[in-house]
TIFI-189127 format. One record per residue: x, y, z of N, C-alpha, C in turn; residue in one letter. Coordinates in pm, whole numbers, plus 50000, padded with zeros to 5 digits. Example, Ala and Ser with C-alpha at 12.3 -4.5 7.8 and 13.67 -1.06 7.14 Angstrom:
BEGIN
513194943150780512304955050780513204967050780A;512854977550708513674989450714512905000350787S;
# end
This chain:
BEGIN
950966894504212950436900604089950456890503975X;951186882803985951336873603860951096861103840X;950086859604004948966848604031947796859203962X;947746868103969946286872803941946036875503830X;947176880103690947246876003598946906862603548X;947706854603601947166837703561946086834103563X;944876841403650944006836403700943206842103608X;943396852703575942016859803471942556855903329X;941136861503231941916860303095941936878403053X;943326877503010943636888802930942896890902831X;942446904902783941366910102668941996918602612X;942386923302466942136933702428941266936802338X;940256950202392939296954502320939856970002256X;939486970402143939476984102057938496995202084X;938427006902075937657019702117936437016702063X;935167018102179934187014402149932897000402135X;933896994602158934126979802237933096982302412X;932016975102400931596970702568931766963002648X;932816963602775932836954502850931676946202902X;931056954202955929166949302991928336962202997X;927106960002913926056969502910925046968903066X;924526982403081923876985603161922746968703166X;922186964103320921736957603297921466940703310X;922916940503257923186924403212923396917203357X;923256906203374923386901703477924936894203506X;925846898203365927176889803419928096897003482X;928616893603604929016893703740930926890803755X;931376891803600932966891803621932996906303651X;934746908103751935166915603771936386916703626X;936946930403590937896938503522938246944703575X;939906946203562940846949703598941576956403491X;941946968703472942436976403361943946974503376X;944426969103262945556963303273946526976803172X;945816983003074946836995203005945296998102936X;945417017902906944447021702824943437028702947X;942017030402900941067036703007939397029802894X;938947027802989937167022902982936437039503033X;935227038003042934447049403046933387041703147X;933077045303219931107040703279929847052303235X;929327043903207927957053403116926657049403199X;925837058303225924767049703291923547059403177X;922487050603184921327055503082920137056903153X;919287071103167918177070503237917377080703144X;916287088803208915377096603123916107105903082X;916707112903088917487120503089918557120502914X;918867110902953920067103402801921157093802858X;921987094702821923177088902871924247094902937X;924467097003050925107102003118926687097203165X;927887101303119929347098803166929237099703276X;929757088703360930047087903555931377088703539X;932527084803439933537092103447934387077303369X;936137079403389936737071203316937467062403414X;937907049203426939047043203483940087040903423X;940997041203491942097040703441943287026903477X;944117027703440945177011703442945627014303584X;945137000703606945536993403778944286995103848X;942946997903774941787006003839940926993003816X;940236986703900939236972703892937666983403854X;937096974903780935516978703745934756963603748X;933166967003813932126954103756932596947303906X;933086954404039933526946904149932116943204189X;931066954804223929866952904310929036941104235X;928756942004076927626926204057928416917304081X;930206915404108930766903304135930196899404279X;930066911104379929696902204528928166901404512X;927466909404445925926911404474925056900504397X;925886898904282924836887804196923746897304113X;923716912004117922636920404090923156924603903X;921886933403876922556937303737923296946403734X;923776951303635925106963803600924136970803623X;924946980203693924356996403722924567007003620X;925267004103543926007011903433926377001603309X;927467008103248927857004103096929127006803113X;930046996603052931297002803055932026996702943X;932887008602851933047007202718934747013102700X;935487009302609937057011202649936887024002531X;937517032002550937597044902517939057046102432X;939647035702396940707037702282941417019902335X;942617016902246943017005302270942797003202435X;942476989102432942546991002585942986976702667X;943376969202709944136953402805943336954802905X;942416948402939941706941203080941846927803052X;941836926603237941946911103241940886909303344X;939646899403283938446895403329938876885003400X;937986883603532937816876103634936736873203694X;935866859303608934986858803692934416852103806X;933326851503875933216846003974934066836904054X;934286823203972934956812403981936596812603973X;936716819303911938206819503914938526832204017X;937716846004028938026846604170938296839004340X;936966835304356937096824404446938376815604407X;938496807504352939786803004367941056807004385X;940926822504332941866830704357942386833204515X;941206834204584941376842404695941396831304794X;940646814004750941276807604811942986802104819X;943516806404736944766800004694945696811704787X;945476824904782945616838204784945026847904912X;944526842804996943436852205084943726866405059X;945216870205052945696887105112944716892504928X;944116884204858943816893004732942266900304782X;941876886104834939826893704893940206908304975X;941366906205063941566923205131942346928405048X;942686932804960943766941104902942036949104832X;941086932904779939836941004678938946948404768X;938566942504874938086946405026938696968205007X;939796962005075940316976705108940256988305012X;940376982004878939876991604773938066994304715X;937266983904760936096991804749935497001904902X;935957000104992936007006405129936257017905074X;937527020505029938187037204994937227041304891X;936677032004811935517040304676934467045104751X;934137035004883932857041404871932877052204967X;933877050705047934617062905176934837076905116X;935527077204990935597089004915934397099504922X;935127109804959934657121304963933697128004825X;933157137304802932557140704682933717151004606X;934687152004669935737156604558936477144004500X;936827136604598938037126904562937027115104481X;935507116104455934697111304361934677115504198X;935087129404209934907138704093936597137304030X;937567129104105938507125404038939127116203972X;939667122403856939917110803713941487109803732X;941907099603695943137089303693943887097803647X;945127098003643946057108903544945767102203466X;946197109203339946567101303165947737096503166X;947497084803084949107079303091949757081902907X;948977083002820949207085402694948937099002655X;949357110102623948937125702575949827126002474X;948377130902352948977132302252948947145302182X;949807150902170949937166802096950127168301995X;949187177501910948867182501786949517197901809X;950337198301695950857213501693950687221301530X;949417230101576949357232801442949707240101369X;951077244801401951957250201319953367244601321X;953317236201207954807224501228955717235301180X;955607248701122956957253101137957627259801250X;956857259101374956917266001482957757253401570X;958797253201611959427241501705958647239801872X;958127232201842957667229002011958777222802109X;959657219302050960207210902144961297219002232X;961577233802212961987241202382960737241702462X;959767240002416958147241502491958707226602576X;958067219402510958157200402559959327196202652X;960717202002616961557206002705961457209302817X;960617220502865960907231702964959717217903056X;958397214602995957517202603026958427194903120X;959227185702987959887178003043960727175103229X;961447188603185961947191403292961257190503426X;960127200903439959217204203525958847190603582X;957737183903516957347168403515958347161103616X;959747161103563960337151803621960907159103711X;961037172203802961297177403898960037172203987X;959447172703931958147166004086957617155604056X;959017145204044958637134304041957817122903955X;957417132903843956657123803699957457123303560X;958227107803568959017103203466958187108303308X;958947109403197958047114403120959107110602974X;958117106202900958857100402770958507111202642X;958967112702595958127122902433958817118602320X;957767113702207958097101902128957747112701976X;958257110801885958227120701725958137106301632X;957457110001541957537104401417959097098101355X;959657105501362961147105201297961767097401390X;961537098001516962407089301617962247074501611X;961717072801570961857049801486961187054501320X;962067041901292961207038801165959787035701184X;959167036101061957957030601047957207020401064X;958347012601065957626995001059958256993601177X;958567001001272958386999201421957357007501517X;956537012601458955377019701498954487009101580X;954386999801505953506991401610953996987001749X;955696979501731956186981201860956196991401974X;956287002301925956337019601995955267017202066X;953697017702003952317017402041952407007002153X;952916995302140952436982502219952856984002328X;954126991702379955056989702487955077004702562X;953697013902504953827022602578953147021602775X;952847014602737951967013502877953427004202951X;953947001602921955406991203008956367007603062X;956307021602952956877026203009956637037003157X;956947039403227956757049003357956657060803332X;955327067003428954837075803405954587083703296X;954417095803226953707098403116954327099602971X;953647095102822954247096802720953407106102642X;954327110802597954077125602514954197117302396X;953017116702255953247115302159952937126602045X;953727128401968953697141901907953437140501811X;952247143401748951657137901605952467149301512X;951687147601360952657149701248951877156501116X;951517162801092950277165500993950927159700851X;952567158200872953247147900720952937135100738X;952597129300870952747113100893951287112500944X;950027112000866948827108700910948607096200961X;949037083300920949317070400996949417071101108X;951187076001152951647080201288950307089301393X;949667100001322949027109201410947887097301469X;947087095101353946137084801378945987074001509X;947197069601498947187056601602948007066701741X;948667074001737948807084801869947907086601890X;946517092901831945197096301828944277083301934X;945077071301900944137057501903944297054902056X;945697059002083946277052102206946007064402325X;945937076602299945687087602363944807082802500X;944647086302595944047087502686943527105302698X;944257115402666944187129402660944857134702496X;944017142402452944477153002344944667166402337X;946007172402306946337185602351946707190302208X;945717201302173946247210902058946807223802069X;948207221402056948847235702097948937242101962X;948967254201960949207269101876949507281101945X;950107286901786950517302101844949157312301868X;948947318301958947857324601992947297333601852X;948857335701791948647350401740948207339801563X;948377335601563948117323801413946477322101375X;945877320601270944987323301234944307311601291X;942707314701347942127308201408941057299401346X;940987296801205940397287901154940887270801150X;939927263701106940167249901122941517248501050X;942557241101114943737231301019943357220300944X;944537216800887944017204700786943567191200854X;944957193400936944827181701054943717180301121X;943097189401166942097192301215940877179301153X;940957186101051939707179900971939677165300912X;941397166200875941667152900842941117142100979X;941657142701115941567131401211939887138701270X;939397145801231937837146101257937897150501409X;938817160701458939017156501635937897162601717X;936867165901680935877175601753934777172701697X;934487159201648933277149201664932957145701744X;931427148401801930597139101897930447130101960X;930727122502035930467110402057930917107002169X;930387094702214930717085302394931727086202407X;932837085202323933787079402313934947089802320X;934407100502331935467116402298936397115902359X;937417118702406938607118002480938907131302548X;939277135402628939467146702651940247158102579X;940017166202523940427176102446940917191502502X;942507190802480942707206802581942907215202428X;942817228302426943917234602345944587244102409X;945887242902402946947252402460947697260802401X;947437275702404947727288202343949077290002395X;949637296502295951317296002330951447310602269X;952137317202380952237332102374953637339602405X;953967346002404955317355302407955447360402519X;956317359102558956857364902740956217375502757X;956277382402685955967394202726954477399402687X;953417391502682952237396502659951517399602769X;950737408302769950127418002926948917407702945X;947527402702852946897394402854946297395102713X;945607381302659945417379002547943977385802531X;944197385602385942267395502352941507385202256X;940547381902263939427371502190939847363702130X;940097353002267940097338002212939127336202188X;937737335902235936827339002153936787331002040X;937447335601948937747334901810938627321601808X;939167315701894939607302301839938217291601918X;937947289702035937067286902108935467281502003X;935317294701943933697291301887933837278901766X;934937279101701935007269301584935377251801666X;935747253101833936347240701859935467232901953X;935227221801987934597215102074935957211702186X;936327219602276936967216602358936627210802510X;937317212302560937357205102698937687213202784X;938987219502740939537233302827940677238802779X;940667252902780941227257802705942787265302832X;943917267302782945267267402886945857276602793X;945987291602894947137299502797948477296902897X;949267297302811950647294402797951717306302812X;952587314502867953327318602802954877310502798X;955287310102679956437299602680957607300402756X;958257314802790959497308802862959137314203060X;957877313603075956987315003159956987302903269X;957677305903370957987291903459956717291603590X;956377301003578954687298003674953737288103565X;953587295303463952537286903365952867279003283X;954607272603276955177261703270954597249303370X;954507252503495954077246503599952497243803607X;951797254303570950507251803581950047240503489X;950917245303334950667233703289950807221603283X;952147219703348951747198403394951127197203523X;950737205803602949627205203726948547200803617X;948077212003542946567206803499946347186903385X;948077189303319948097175203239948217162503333X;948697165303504948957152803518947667158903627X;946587163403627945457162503747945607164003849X;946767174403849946937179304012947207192304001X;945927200403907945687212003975944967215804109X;945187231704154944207239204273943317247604170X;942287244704281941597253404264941097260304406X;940597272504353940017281404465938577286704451X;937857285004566936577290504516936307298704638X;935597312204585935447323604681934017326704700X;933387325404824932057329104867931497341804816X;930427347904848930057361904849929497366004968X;929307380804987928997384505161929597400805142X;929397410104966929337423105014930287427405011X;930827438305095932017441605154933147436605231X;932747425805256933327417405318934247409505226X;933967408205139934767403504954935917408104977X;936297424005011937547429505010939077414105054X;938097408105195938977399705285939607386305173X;939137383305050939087374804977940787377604919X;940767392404897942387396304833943177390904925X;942737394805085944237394305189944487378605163X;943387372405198943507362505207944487354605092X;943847356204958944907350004853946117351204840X;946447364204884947867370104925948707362905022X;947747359405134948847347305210948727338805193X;948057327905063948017317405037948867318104884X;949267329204837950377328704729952197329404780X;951897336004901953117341705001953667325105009X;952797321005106953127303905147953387295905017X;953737299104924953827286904813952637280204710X;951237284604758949917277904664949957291104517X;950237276204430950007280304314948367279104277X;947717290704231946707287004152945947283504016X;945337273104010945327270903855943937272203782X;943197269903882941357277603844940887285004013X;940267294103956939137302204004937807302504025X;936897301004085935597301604076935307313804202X;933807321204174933437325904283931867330704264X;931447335304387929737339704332930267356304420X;929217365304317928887376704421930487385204452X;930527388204561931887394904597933047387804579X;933037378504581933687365204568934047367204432X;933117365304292933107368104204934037383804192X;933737392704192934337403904148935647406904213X;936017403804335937227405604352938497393904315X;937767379404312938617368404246939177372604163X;937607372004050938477373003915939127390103883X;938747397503976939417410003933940927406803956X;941267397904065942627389604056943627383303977X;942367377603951942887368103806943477373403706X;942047380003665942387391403533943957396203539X;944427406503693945627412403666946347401203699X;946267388003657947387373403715948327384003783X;947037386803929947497383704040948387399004084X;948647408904067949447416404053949297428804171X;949497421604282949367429904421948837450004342X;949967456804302949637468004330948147467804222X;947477463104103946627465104049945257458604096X;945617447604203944197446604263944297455204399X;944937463204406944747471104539944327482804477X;944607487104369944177497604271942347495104250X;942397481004231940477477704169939957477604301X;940627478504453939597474404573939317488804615X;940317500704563940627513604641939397518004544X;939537517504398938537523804333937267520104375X;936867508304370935587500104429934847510304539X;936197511004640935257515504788935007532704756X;935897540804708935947552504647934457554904568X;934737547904474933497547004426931887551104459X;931567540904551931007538504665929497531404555X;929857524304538929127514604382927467511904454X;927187511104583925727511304590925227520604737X;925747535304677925487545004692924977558904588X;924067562204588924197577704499923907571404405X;923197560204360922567554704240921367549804245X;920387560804303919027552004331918147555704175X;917107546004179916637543704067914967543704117X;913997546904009912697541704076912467529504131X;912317526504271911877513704325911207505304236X;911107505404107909917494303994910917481904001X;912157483603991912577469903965913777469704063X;914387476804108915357479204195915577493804239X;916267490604398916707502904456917797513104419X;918837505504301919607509804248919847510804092X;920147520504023919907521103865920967511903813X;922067510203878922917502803809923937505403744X;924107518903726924817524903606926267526003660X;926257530503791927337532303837928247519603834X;927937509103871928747495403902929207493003729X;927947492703638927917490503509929387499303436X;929197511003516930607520103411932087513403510X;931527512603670932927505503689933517495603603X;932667485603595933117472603575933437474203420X;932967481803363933627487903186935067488803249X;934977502403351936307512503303937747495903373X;937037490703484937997480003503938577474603451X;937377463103363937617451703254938007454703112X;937117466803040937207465602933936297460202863X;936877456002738936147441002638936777432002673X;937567426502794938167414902828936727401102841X;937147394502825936557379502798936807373702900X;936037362802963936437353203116937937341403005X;937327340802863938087331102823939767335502781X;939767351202819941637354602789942317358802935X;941367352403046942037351903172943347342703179X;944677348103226945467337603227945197324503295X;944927328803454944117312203522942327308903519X;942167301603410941107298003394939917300403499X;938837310503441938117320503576936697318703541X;935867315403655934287315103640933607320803750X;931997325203710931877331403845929707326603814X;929427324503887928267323403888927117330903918X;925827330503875924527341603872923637332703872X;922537334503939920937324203929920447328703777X;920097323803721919527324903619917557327703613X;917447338503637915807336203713914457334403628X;915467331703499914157326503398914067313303392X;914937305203440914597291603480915017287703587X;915197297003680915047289903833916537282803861X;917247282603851918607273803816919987283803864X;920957277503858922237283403850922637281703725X;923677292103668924097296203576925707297803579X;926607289103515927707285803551928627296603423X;929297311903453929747317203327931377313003322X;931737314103217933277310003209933547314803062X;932857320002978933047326302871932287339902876X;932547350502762931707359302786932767370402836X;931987381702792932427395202915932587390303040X;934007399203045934087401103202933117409203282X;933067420803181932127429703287930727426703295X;930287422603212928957416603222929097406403258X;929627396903325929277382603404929427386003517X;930617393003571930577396503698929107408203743X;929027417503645927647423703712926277413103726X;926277401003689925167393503636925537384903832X;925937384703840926927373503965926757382804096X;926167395604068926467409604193924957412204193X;924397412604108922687414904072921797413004196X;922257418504293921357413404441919947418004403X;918877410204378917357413104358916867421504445X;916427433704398916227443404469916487457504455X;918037452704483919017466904496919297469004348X;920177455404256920167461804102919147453804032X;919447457803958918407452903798919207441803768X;918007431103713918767418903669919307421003508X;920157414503522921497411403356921347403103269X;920767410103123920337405003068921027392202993X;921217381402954921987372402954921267366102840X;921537367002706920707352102565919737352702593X;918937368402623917697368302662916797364302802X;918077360202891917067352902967917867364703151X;916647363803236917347372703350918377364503436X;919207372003502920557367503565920667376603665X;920667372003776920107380203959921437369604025X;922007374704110923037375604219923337356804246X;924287356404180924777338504191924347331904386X;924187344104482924217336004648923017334404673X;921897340204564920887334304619920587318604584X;921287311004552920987295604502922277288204606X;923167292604527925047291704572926267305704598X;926037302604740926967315504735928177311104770X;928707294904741930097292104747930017280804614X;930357285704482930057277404421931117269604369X;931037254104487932147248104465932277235604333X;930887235104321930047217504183930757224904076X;931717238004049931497238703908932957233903881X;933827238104025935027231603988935557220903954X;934677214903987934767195203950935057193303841X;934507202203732935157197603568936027203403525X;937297205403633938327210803600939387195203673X;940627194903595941497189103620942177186203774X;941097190603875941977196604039942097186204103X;943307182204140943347174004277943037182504437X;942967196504412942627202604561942077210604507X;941157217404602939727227004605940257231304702X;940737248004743940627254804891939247264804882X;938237265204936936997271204932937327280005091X;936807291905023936737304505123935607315805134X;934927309005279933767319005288933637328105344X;932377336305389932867350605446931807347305557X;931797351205698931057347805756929817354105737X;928837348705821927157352405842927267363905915X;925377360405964925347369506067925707366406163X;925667378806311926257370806419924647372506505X;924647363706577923297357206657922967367906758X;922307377806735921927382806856920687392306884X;919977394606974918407400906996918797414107027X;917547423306988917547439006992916727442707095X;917037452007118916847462907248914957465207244X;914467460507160912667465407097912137450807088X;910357451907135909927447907113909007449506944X;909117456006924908327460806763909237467306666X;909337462406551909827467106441909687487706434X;910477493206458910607510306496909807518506325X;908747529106340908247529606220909717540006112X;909377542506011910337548205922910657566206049X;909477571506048909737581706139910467579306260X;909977570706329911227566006418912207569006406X;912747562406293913837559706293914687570706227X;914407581906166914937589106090914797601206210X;913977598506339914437607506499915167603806534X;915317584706519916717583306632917887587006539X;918207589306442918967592406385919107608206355X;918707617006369918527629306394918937632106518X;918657630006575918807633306754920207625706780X;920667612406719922087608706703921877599006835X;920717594306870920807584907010921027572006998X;920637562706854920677555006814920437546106867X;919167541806925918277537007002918127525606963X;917957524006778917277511606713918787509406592X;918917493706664919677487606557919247480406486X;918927486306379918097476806301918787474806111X;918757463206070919737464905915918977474305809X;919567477605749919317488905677918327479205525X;917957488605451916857473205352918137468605234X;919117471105237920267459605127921037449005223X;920787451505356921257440305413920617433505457X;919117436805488918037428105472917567423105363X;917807429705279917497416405103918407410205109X;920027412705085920827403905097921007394305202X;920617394805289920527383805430919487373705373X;918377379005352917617369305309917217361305217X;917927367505098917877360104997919007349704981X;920277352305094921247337105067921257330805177X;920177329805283919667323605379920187307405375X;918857309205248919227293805205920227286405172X;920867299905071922267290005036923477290205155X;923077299305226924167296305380923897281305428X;923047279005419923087261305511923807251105409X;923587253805259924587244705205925487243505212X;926207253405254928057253305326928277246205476X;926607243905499927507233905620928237217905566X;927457217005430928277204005379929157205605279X;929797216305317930787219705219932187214905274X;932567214105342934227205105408934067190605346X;933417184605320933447171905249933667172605118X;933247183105057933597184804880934927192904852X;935767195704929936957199904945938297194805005X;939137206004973940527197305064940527210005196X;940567217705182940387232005277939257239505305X;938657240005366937517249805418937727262305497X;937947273505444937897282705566937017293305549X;936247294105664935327305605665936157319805784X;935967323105639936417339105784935617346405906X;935787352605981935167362306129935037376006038X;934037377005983934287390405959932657399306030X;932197395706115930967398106189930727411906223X;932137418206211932737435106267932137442906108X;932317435805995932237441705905930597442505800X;929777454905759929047449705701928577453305601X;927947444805488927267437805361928027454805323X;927637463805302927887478205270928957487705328X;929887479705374930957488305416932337493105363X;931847495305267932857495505194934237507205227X;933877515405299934937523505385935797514905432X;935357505905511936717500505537937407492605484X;937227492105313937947479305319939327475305295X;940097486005375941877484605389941967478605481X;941277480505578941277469405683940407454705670X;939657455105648939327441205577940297432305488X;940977440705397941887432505365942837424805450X;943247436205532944247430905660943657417805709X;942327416605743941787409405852942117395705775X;941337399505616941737388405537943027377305536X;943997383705553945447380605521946017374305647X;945797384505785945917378205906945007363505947X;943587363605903942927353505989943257339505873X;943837345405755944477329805648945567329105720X;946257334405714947987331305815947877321405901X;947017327605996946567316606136946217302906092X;945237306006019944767292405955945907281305869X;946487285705826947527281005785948547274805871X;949227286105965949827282506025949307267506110X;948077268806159947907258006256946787248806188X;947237246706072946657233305974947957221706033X;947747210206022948607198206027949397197805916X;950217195105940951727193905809950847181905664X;950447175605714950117164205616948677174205518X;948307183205608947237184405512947557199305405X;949377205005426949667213805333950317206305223X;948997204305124949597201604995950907205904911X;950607218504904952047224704822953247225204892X;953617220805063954587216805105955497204505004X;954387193405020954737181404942955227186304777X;954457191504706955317194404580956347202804561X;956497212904637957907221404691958907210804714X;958907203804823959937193804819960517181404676X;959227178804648959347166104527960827172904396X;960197193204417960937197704309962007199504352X;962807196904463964127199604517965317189304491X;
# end
């Protein structure tokens, strides 16, 4: 290492600063020595973030072997130490050195080997800096309880105050944070604007914590360090709501959300040791996430299932789902998780009997809607996707522009009916004016949205298809037919009824995109549920079962190396 130092020259560039623009034809390699760069690439479109590197992370490797131009732009995103290496002093490097060409070898192999999740992942932060905007409120049993956690699984962790050095050692503090191991907490000061500023400078991540219940207009601080300005250069921005043990779930964040340009928003409750945990999962980039297919009645299997993947130890820290997937996830979420109240929302559901006894004039659908519409009231409420404790989204095609439609704010009950909207059976949801029809006809496992969440693992869970097989007839049986063989009780013609023939065919398409779905994940499991169908909602006490049993199995006979939360169970022991 300290040949390869010698060999390059050390840089430091300030935020905003370009290593090399899209383009250029110079061909040194960088090596991020403390701090993080950004890659930007520019096409018709605008300028597009490919994401950030981070310290010990090489950039500008490929024009070093190719001789070609930059494919991108890459610009340091707050103080930042690279040490450039170009052409020539590589080569000499690696003649002096051979084991360095394979050490660089073996690391562009793994870039380009990477999977499309382990692509969509960013470096931990090594600098986080917290704004608390209520300095008479003590954070530091909060930062504490952090602390602790952090360094139970293994991530050393420093947390640095204003008051803790003098002043005219501020610059030392700043210089030598990158010498220390694993992560520093710097805790800005709304008395020491200097101090906040250059915490601000050195940040790799920015976290604004408050009391939930505290008034939700801009702070001074706020306005003073400008933190929710525009630009290339933005840093990542969380705000983290801090709440009282005992709150059931929060009501319109909303109201802090619309005034902030965030990144992602984390409720908290403070002496709360699950969402103690979630939160340095999501600060050091090793949250889960889960994303749940759609397929009907068959959704029920989505509960069992989570149930034996909470039993075994998986904490969850985001949600996604389309369709059934959608409504029983986040009906999960919503009660964070609370066995007897989502067995309460699956019993009412099938009771119900939500697409039955609601027909409507065939003009726009087979079903009026009203019924699902008053469920999903009497369920949700005025609850918001944004006062879910684990951060919850659920998706709908958007059919005024042809597209998917990614919700994560908003009514609960209206996103999830917008996400269920099977074309046909209900009426599409009206959405900012524009129509919103059943998230599976585009994506009915919608895993692209999780990517802009903090996750080191994705477990994605689908519900199976159809099962492959030919009927007893040569010709489609006419309506009279069929309403004899069913009269007479001989049941001659098996044929799907017309909501499982719209629904079959309208996520046709998006069924084949799940065959390349095990590559954008850490877990794939599709369930057997072939016994069960699109409309069965009678059974779904047993569906749950099936749910819970056919995850068990799966679990059980996964390889030890590939149960993640084994490994952090132990780290915390």
């Amino acid at each position: 290492m300290l040949k390869i130092l010698e060999a390059g020259e050390k840089q430091q560039i300030d935020a905003g600063v370009y290593l090399f623009k899209q383009g250029d034809f110079e061909n040194s390699l960088y090596v991020v020595v403390s701090g993080r760069v950004r890659a930007v690439m520019q096409d018709k479109t605008g300028t597009n973030i490919l994401g950030d590197i981070g310290e010990g992370e090489p950039t500008g490797e490929f024009a070093l072997f190719t001789n070609e131009p930059r494919m991108a732009s890459v610009l340091a995103i707050g103080k930042t130490i690279v040490l450039k290496i170009n052409k020539q002093e590589y080569l000499n490097l690696v003649s002096q050195n051979p084991a360095f060409a394979g050490v660089l070898t073996n690391f562009l192999i793994k870039r380009l080997r990477r999977n499309i999740l382990e692509q969509h992942m960013s470096s931990r932060p090594k600098n986080i800096a917290v704004i608390n905007l209520q300095p008479e409120h003590d954070l530091s049993p909060w930062t504490n309880e952090i602390e602790k956690t952090l360094e139970e699984s293994g991530l050393p962790i420093q947390v640095f105050y204003h008051d803790s050095q003098p002043e005219q050692q501020y610059n030392t503090v700043f210089a030598t944070l990158e010498q220390q191991e694993g992560l520093n907490i710097l805790v800005c000061s709304e008395a020491q604007p200097e101090w906040s500023r250059q915490c601000l400078l050195v940040a790799d991540l920015l976290i604004v914590a408050t009391e939930f219940g505290a008034d939700p207009n801009l702070y001074q601080i706020e306005k003073i360090q400008n933190l929710y300005a525009q630009s290339i250069l933005n840093k990542k921005i969380y705000i983290v709501f801090l709440h009282e043990n005992e709150t059931l779930l929060p009501k319109r964040t909303s109201r802090w959300l619309e005034k902030r340009m965030v990144n992602l928003h984390i409720h908290v409750r403070k002496n709360h040791s699950g969402d103690i945990r979630r939160f340095c999962r999501i600060i050091a980039n090793q949250a889960v996430g889960i994303v749940l297919g759609g397929g009907g009645a068959k959704g029920y299997a989505h509960v069992g299932a989570i149930r034996a993947l909470l039993e075994v130890g998986v904490e969850i820290d985001f949600l996604g789902g389309t369709s059934a997937g959608a409504l029983y996830g986040i009906g999960m979420s919503h009660s964070d998780f609370d066995p007897q109240k989502v067995n309460g929302l699956c019993e009412t559901s099938a009771k119900r009997r939500l697409t039955s006894n609601d027909f409507s004039w065939p003009i726009i659908s087979i079903m009026s809607g009203k019924k699902m519409a008053a469920f999903m009231q009497e369920m949700f409420g005025e609850s918001e996707l944004e006062d879910i404790w684990v951060n919850s989204y659920c998706v709908s095609t958007n059919f005024s522009s042809s597209g998917t439609k990614v919700h994560d704010r908003g009514l609960v009950s209206k996103m999830i009916r917008a996400s269920i909207a099977i074309p046909g059976v209900f009426p599409p949801v009206v959405i900012n004016r524009q129509l919103h029809v059943d998230g599976g006809v585009v994506d009915n496992l919608p895993i692209e949205p999780m990517y802009r969440y903090p996750v080191r693992h994705i477990i994605a869970i689908s519900l199976s298809g159809l099962e492959t097989k030919q009927v007893d007839y040569d010709e489609t049986p006419s309506a009279g037919m069929l309403i004899w063989d069913k009269l007479t009780g001989k049941r001659k013609y098996k044929i799907p009824g017309i909501s499982s023939l719209i629904i079959n065919s309208l996520t046709l398409n998006s069924r084949q995109k799940q065959e390349n779905t095990k590559a954008k994940v850490s877990l794939y499991f599709e369930m057997d549920l072939k016994d069960v169908g699109l409309l069965d909602d009678k059974k779904w006490s047993q569906t749950i079962k099936k749910g819970y049993y056919q995850m068990n199995v799966f679990l059980k006979n996964l390889p030890d190396n590939e149960k993640f939360w084994l490994k952090k169970a132990a780290n915390s022991q």
